[in-house]
C-alpha atoms as one frame of an Amber mdcrd trajectory, in Angstrom:
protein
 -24.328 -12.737  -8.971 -26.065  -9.614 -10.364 -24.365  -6.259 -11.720 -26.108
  -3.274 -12.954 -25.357  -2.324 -16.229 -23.175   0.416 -14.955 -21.128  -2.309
 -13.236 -20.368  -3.725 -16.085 -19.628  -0.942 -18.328 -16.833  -0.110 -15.300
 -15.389  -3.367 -14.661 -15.338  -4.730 -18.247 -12.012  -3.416 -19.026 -10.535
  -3.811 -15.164 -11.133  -7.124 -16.645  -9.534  -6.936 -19.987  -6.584  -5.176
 -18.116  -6.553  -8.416 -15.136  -6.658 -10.904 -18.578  -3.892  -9.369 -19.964
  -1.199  -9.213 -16.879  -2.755 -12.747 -15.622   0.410 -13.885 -17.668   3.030
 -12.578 -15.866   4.489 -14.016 -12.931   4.119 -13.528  -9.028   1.887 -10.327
  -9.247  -0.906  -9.986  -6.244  -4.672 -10.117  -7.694  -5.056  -6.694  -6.456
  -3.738  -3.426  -4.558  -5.654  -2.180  -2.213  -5.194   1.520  -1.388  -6.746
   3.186   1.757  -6.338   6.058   4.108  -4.034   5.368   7.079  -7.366   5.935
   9.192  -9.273   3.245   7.528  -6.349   0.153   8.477  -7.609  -1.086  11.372
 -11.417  -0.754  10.252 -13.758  -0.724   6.736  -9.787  -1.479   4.698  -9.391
  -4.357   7.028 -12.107  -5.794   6.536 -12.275  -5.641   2.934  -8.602  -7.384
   2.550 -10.077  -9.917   5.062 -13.161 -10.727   2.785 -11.034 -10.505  -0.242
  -8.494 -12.938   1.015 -11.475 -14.898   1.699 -12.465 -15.611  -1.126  -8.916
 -16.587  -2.608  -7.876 -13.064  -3.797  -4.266 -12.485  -3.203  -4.515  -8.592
  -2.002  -1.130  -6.239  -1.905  -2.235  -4.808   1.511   0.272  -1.965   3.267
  -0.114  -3.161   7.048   0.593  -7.125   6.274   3.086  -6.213   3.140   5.490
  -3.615   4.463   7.977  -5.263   7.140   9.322  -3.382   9.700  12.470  -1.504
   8.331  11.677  -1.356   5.010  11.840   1.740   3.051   7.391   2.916   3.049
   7.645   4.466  -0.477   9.567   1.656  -2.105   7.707  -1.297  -0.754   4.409
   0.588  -2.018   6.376   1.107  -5.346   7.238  -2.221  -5.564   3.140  -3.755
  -4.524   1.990  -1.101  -7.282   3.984  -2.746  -9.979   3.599  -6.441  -9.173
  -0.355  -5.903  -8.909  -2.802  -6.651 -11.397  -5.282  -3.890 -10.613  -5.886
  -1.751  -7.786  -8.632  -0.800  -5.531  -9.116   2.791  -3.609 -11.234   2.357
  -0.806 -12.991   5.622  -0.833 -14.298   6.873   2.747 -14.569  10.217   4.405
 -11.007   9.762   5.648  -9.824   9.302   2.040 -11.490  12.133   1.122  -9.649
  14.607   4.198  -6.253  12.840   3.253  -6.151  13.200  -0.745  -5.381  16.808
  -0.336  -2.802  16.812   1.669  -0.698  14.911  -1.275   0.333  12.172   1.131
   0.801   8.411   0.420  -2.763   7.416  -0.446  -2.668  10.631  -2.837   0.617
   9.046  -4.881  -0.830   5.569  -4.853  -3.834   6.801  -6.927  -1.860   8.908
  -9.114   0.080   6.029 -10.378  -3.020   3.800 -10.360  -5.466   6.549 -12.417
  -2.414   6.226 -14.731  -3.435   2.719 -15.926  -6.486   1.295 -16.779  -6.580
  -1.026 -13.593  -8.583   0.961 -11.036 -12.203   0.150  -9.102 -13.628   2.307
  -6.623 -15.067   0.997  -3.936 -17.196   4.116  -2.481 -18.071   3.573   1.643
 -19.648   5.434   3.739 -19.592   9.022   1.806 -20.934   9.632  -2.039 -19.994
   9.700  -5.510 -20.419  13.009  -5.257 -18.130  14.078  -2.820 -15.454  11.903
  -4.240 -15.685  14.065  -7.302 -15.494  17.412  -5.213 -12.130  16.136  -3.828
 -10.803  14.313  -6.999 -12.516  14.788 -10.322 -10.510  12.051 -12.281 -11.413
   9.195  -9.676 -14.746  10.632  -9.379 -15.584  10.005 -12.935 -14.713   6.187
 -12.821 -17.705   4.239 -12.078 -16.955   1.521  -9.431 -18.658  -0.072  -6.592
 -20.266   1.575  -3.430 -21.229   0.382  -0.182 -24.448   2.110  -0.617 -26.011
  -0.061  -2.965 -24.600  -3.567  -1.179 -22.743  -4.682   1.745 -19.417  -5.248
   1.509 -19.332  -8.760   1.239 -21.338  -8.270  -1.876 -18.525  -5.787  -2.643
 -15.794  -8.332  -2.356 -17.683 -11.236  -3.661 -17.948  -9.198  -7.323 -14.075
  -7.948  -6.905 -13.246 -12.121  -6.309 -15.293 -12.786  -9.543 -13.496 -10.122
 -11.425  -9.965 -11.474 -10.947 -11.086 -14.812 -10.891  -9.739 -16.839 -13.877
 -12.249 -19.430 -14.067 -14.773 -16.726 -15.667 -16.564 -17.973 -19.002 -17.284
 -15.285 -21.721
């Protein structure tokens, strides 16, 4: 596997941040936040390729049961993750600003140093007309490789068989 030496300036300390909560028990490999639009499509099929590949992936439409309280089961997946993923796509982009769930998933994970972006079908650049903080985190787009490739760097980031 190849990474540009942007890649690896971004994911270097997702890495550090996966090492260092490896050690605790019963967290997910990842979180993957998403607009609502995105479930049934490009989200999908990035938990799907993911899962794959042996990552365990805190996904909203396979971890929240029916009759569970939306907010706290998200609260709950946020804390017992080891880092978290924001699928960025154009319907990310037209639901940040309305301050709904996606929007208070990646306030909590900008908080920590345990975020990728994956960028899909839309641009750095409008990411960082909508949200300036996520916008400045280097991450991963569709643009550059499919998203196989995508989810084939994310497994090798959590993965704990890495040598240094």
């Amino acid at each position: 596997m190849s990474y540009t030496v942007a890649q690896v300036q971004a994911l270097t300390p997702i890495r550090r941040t996966f090492e260092n909560r490896a050690t605790l028990p019963d967290l997910r490999d990842v979180f993957l936040c998403h607009a609502w639009d995105d479930r049934q499509g490009a989200a999908k099929e990035l938990h799907d390729l993911l899962v794959a590949r042996g990552v365990s992936v805190w996904f909203s439409e396979k971890d929240v049961l029916l009759g569970l309280p939306l907010m706290r089961a998200i609260d709950k997946g946020l804390a017992n993750s080891k880092i978290g993923l924001v699928l960025v796509t154009p319907a990310l982009l037209r639901r940040l600003p309305q301050e709904g769930i996606a929007d208070k998933e990646l306030s909590a994970l900008l908080a920590r140093d345990q975020l990728v972006p994956v960028v899909h079908n839309t641009t750095y650049e409008a990411l960082r007309d909508v949200s300036p903080l996520l916008g400045s985190r280097s991450g991963l787009s569709t643009a550059e490789e499919s998203m196989a490739e995508i989810a084939a760097k994310l497994a090798e980031l959590v993965s704990l068989n890495l040598s240094e």
